[in-house]
BAVO-620435 format. One line per 3 residues: number of its first residue (from 1); their letters; for each residue x, y, z of C-alpha. Coordinates in Angstrom, 3 decimals. Layout:
NUM) A) X Y Z; ...
//
This chain:
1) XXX) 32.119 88.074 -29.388; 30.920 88.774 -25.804; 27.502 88.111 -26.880
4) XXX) 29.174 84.358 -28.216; 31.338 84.337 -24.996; 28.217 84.533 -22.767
7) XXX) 26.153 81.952 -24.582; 28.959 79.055 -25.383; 31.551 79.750 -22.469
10) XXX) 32.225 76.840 -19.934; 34.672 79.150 -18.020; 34.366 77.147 -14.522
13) XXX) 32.670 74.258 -15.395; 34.325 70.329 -15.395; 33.462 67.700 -17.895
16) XXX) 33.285 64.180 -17.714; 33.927 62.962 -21.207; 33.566 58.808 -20.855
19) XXX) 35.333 57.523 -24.002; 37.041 60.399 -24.681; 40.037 58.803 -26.110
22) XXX) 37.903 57.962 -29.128; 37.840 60.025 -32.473; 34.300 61.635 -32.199
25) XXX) 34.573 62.165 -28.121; 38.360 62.792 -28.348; 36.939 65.717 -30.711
28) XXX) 34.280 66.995 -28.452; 36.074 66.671 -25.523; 38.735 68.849 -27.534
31) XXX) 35.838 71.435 -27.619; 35.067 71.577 -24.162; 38.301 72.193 -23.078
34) XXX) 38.464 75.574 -26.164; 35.208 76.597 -24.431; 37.002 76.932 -21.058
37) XXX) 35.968 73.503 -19.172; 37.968 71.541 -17.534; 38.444 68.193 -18.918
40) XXX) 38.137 64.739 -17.797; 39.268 62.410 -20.909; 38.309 58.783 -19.806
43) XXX) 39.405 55.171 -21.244; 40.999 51.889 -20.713; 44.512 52.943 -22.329
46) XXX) 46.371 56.119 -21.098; 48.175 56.017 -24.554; 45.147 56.806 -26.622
49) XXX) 44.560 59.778 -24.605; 48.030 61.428 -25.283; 47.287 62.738 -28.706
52) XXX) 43.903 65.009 -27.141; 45.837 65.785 -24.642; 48.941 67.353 -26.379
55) XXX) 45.588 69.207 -28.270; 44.304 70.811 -25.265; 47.804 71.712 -23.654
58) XXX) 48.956 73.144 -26.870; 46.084 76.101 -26.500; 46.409 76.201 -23.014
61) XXX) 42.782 74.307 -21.610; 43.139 71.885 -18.505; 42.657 68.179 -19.196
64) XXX) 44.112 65.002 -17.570; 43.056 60.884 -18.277; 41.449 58.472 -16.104
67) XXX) 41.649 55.223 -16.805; 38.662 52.802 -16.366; 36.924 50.398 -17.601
70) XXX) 33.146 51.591 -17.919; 31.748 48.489 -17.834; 32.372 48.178 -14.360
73) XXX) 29.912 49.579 -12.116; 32.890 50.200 -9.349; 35.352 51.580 -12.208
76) XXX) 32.543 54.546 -12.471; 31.703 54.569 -8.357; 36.033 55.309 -8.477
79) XXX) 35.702 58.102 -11.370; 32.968 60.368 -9.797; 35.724 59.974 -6.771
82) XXX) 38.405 60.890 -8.739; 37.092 63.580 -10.365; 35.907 65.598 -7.154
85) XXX) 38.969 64.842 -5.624; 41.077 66.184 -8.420; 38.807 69.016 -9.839
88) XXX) 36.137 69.195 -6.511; 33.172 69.546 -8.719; 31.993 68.311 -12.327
91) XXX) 28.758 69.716 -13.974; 29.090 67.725 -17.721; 28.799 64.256 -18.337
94) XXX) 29.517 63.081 -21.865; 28.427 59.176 -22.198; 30.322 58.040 -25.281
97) XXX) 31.769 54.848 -24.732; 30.843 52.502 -27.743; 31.792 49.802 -29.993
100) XXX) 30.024 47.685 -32.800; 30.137 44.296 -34.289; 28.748 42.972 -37.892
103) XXX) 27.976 39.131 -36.862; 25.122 38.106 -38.341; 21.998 37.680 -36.410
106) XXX) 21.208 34.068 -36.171; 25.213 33.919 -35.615; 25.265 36.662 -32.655
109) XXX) 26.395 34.548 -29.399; 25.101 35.736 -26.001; 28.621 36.454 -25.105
112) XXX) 28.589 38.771 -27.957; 25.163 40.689 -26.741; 26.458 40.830 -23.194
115) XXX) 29.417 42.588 -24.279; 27.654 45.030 -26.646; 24.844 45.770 -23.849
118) XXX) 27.773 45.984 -21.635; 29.776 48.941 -23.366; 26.843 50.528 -25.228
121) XXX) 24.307 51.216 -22.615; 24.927 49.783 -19.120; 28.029 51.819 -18.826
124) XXX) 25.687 54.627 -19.867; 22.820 53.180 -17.392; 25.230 53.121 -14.790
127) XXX) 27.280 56.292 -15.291; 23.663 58.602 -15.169; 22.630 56.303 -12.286
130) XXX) 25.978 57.515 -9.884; 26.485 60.692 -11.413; 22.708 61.758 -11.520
133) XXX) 22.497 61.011 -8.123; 25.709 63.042 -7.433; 24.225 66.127 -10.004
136) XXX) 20.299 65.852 -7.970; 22.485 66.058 -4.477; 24.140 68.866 -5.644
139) XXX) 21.681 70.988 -7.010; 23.201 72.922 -9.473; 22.527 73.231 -13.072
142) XXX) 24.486 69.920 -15.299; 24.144 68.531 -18.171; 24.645 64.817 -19.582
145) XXX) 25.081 64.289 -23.172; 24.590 60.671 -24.389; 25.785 59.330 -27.261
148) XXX) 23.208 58.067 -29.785; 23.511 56.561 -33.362; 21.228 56.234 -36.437
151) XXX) 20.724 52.593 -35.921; 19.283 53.662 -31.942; 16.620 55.455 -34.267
154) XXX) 16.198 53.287 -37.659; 16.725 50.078 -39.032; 20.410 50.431 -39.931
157) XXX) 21.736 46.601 -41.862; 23.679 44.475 -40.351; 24.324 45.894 -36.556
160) XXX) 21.495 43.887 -34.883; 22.950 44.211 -30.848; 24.231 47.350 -31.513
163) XXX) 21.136 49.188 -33.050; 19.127 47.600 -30.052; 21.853 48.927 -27.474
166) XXX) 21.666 52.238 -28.932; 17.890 52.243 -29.165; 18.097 51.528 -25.349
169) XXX) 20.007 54.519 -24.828; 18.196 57.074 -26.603; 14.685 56.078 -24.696
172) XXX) 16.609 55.876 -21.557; 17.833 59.770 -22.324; 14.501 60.512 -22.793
175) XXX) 12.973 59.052 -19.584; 15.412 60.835 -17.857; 15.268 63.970 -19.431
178) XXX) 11.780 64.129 -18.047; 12.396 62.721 -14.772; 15.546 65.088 -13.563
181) XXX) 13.854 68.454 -15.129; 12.756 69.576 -12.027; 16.667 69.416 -10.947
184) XXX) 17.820 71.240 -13.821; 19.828 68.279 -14.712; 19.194 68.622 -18.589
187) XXX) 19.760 65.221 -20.393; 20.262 64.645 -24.242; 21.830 63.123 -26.954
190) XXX) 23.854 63.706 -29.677; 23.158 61.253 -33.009; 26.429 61.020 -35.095
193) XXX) 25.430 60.320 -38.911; 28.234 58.090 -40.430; 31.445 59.055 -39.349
196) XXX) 34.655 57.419 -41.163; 36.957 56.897 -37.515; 34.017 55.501 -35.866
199) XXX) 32.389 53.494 -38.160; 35.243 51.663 -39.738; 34.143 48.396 -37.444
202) XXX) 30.547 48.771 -39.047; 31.064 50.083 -42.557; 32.618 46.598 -43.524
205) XXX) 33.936 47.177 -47.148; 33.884 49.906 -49.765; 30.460 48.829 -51.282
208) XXX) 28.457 49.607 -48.094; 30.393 52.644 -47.309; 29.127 53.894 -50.961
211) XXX) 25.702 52.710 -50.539; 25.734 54.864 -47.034; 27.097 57.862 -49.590
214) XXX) 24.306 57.193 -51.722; 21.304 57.883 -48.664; 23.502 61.006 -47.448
217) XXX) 22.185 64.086 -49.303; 25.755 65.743 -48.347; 27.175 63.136 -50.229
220) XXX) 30.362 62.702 -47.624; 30.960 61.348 -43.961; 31.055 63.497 -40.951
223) XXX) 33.868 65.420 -39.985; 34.696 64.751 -36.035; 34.927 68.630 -35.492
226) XXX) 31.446 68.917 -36.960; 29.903 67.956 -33.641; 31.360 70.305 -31.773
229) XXX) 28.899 73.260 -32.112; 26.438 71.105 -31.201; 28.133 69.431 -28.111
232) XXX) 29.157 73.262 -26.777; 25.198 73.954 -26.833; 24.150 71.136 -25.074
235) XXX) 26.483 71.548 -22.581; 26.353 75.184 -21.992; 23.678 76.186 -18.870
238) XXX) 22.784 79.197 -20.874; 22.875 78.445 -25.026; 21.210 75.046 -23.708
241) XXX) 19.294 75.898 -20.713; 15.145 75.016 -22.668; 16.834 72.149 -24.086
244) XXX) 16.291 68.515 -23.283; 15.368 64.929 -23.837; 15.776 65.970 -27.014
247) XXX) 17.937 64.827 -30.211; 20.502 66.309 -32.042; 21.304 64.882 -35.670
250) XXX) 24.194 65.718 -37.378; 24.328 62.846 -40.436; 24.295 65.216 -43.857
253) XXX) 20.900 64.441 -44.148; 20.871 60.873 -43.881; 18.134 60.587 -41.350
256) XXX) 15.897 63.081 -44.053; 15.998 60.110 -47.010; 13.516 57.694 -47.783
259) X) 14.163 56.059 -51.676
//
């Protein structure tokens, strides 16, 4: 267990966990706060937040909510701020704030694409631009975990603004990955397979949640507490200290099928 407790433990550390009043970075931000960080749950609506909050009081971790709008370049400018005034430091960034739509192409308005690029990469454009500037300044070892998807990496039907949002964030993880290295600022993301919570704006009805069933070789959606190993690594300075700009997977296989 030391062995564990050296490798995994955020004893210290505070995390930044943007859309963490959703189920999958509700979850991980759950995690965190077991590992020993601090936690930062942020979101538009306080009452979202009370449920992972309740979670991480009950075993006796530190969270609190802030509540902002991400797609606001001054609601992030006001977060960094809170969070050093609050908690004086923060060494994690977790970029999850997302949402997806099912128009059809020809029928996707450019209010519709504004508003997708909007939550599902400039918030995460902006929120490495002010916080990687804080984490370069600082010059300490941090992490920032972005959220991918399968459709950022594949043709996934039917989620035309989305996919291309999320395909924006994973090169844009990359790039950055390989530009901050030399800071130690270590920059990845985490690919959710299908996920029930999450997906139940893009699944659209029970025969495309089967065919999805069908292409996972685990036969089943994701679990939200199945990411959590994952998030603990890539957060941790020393289980996760050789790794980035890369991807982790966690889909049952999903990404592994072809016919």
């Amino acid at each position: 267990m030391d062995y564990l407790n050296s490798l995994f433990s955020l004893d210290g550390q505070v995390a930044v966990v943007i859309g963490g009043t959703g189920n999958l970075c509700g979850s991980m931000g759950i995690a965190l706060a077991r590992a020993g960080a601090e936690v930062i749950l942020v979101g538009r609506n306080p009452e979202s937040a009370i449920e992972k909050l309740a979670a991480i009081d009950a075993f006796g971790g530190k969270s609190w909510f802030h509540k902002a709008d991400v797609t606001r370049r001054d609601d992030i400018d006001d977060l960094l701020t809170a969070a050093l005034l609050r908690s004086e430091k923060v060494d994690i960034l977790v970029n999850g704030a997302g949402v997806g739509s099912g128009t059809p192409f020809l029928e996707i308005s450019d209010s519709e694409i504004a508003q997708l690029m909007d939550i599902n990469f400039n918030s995460v454009f902006h929120a490495c631009q002010i916080f990687g500037d804080y984490f370069i300044k600082r010059n300490e070892p941090c992490s920032i975990i972005n959220m991918g998807s399968m459709a950022g990496r594949m043709p996934v039907s039917g989620i035309f603004a989305y996919s291309a949002a999320k395909a924006a964030v994973h090169n844009l993880s990359k790039n950055l990955a390989r530009e901050w290295a030399e800071h130690d600022i270590r920059v990845n993301t985490l690919v959710p397979g299908f996920f029930p919570a999450a997906e139940a704006s893009r699944l659209g009805d029970e025969m495309r949640a089967l065919e999805i069933l069908r292409h996972t070789p685990m036969s089943r959606f994701g679990n939200a507490d199945e990411l959590s190993a994952a998030t603990l690594m890539l957060a941790s300075n020393k289980a996760g200290s050789f790794i980035t700009g890369t991807e982790i997977i966690i889909d049952g296989g999903f990404s592994a099928m072809t016919i």
